[in-house]
C-alpha positions in Angstrom: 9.9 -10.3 -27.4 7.8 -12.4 -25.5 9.0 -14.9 -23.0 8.0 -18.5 -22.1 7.8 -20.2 -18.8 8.3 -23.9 -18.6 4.8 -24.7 -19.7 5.9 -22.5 -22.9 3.4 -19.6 -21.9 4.7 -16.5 -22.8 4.9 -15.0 -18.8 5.6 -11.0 -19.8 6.9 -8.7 -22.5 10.4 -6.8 -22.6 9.3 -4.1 -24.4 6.2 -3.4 -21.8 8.6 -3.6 -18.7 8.4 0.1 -17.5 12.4 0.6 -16.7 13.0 -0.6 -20.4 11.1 1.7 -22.2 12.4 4.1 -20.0 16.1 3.9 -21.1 15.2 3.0 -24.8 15.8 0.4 -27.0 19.4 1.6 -27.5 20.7 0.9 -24.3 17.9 -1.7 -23.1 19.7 -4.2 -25.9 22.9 -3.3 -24.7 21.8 -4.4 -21.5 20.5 -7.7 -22.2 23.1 -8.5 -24.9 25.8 -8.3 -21.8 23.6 -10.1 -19.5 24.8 -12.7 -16.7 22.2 -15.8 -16.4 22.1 -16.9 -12.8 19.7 -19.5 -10.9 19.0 -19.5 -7.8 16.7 -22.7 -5.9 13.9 -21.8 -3.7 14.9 -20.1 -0.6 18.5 -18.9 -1.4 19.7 -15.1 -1.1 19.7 -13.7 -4.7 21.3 -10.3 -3.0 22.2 -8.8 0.3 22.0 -5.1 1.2 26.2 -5.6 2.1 26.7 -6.4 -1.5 28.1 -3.5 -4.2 25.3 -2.4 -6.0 27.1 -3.1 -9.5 24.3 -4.6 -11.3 20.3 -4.3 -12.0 18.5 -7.7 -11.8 15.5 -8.6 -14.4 13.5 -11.7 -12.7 13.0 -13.9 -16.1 11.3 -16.8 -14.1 10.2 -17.2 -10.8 9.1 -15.0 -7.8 11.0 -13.3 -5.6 10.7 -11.2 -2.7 12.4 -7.9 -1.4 12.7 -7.7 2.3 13.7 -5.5 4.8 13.8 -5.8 8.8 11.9 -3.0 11.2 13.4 -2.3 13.9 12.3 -5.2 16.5 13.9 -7.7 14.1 10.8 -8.5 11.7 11.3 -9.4 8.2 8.7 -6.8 6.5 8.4 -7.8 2.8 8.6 -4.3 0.6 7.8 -6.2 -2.5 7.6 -9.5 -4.4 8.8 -9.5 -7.9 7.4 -12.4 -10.4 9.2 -12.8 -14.2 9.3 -9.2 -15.6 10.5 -7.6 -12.2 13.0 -5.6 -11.6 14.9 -4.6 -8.8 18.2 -2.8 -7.8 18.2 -0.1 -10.4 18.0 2.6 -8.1 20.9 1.5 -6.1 23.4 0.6 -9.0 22.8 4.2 -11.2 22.3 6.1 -7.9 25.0 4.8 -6.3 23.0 4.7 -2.7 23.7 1.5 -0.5 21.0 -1.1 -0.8 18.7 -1.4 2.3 17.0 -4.8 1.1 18.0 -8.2 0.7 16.2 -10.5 -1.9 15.5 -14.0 -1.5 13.8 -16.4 -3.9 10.3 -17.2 -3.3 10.4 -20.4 -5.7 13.4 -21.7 -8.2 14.4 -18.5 -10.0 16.3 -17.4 -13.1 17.7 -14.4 -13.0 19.3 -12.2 -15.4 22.6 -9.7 -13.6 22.3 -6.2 -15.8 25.7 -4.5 -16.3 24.5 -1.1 -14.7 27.5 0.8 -15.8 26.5 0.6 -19.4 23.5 3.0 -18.3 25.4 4.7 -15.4 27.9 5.9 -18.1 25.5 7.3 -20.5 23.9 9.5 -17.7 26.6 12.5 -18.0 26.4 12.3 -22.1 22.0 12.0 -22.5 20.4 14.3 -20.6 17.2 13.7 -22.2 17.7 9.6 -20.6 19.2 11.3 -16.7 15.2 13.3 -17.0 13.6 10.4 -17.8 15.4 8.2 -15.2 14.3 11.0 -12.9 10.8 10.5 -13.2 11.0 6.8 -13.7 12.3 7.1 -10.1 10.4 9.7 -8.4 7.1 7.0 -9.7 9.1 4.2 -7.9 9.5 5.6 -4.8 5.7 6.7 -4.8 4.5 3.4 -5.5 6.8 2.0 -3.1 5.5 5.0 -0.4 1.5 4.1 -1.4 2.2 0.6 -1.1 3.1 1.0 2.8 0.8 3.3 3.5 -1.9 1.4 2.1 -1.1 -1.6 4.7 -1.9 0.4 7.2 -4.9 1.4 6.0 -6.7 -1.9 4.9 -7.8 -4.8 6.9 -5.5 -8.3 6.8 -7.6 -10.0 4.8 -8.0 -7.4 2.0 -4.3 -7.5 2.3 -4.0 -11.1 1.9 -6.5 -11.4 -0.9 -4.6 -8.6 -2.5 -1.2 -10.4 -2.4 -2.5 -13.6 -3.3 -3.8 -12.7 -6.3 -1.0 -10.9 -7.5 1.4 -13.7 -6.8 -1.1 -16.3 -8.7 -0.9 -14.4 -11.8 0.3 -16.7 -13.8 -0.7 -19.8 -11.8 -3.3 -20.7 -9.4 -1.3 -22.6 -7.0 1.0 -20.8 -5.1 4.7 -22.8 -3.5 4.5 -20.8 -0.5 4.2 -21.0 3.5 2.3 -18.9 5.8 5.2 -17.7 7.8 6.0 -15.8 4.3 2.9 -14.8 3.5 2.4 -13.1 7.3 5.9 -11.2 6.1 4.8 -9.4 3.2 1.2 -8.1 4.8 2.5 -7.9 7.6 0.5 -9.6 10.2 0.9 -12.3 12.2 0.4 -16.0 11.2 -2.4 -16.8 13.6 -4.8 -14.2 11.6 -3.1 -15.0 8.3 -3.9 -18.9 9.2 -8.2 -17.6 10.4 -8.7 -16.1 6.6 -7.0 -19.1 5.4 -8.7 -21.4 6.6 -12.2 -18.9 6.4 -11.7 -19.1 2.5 -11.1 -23.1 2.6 -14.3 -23.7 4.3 -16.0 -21.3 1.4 -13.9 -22.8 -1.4 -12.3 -19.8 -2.2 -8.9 -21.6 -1.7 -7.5 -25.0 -1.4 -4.5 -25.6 1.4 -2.2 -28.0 1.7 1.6 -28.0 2.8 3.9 -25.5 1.7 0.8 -24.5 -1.4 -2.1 -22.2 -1.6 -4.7 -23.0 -4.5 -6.9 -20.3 -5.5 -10.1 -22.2 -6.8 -12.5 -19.1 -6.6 -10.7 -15.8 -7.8 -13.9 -14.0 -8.2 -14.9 -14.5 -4.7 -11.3 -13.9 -3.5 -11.2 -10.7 -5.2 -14.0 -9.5 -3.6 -11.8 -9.5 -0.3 -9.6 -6.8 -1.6 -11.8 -4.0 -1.1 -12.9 -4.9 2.5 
């Protein structure tokens, strides 16, 4: 069941998102026949780590990003999440309080997943609560790989890395260089030096508020600096 971003290009696949083929068909159309449609404008908080964990949140369209804050006050970006993500599963069938806030990258859609319909099922299927297990346990080590791996690269194969998986679907990315310095981290003065490195080469094109990747080739070759 493909679906179709506002050019009508089909931006990801249900069936291939790893959490639904985790819990099945069964309960993965139970999930999205009770689903809440919300939209949220570039900028606004899509969920706050305060907030009940009730549901599990499927980004149809749009990017967003999962922050959380170390402990000098800095926003440290755990993920970004284009159409296809999904995040707060593990909070609203594990019934942990959430340590992230999400905010929209760009104008989002957003579909609110009932997760009692899958919280319920866990005592009954053991077969699904073994499966969930795993599906977890993979979470937390990408999540766990993920941060080690910033410490391990340079910035700019960290910054080559992220901006080609946010221009996935697009080229040109709506976002600032304040953001961008978030999710690496690193600070904006070096994040600004590779910017403007890769402008001079035509590896990128810059302009307010936008990043245009006009040489993905040459960008990727960053990531393994």
């Amino acid at each position: 069941m493909p679906n179709e971003n506002r050019n009508g290009q089909p931006t990801y696949n249900i069936e291939e998102i790893d959490f639904f083929e985790t819990i099945g068909k069964e309960y993965a159309d139970r999930l999205l026949n009770a689903k809440i449609v919300k939209n949220y404008a570039k900028g606004d908080v899509i969920f706050r780590k305060d907030d009940v964990p009730n549901f599990i949140y499927l980004v149809h369209d749009g990017l967003v990003k999962v922050v959380t804050y170390l402990v000098d006050g800095r926003e440290f970006v755990m993920a970004t999440s284009p159409a296809g993500g999904i995040f707060g599963e593990l909070e609203a069938l594990g019934r942990s309080k959430p340590l992230f806030d999400v905010y929209a990258l760009t104008n989002c859609e957003i579909w609110a997943l009932d997760g009692k319909i899958v919280k319920d099922a866990l005592g009954e299927d053991p077969l699904l609560t073994k499966d969930l297990l795993y599906y977890f346990l993979r979470r937390v080590a990408e999540l766990e790989n993920r941060v080690v791996g910033l410490t391990a690269i340079s910035v700019a194969s960290r910054l080559a890395n992220t901006l080609l998986r946010l221009s996935t679907t697009e080229p040109s990315i709506n976002i600032s260089q304040h953001q961008l310095a978030s999710m690496l981290p690193a600070s904006r003065e070096k994040v600004n030096r590779c910017l403007r490195l890769w402008e001079r080469s035509r590896i990128v094109n810059l302009s307010p508020g936008l990043i245009t990747i006009t040489n993905p080739r040459a960008l990727h070759s960053y990531t393994v600096c």
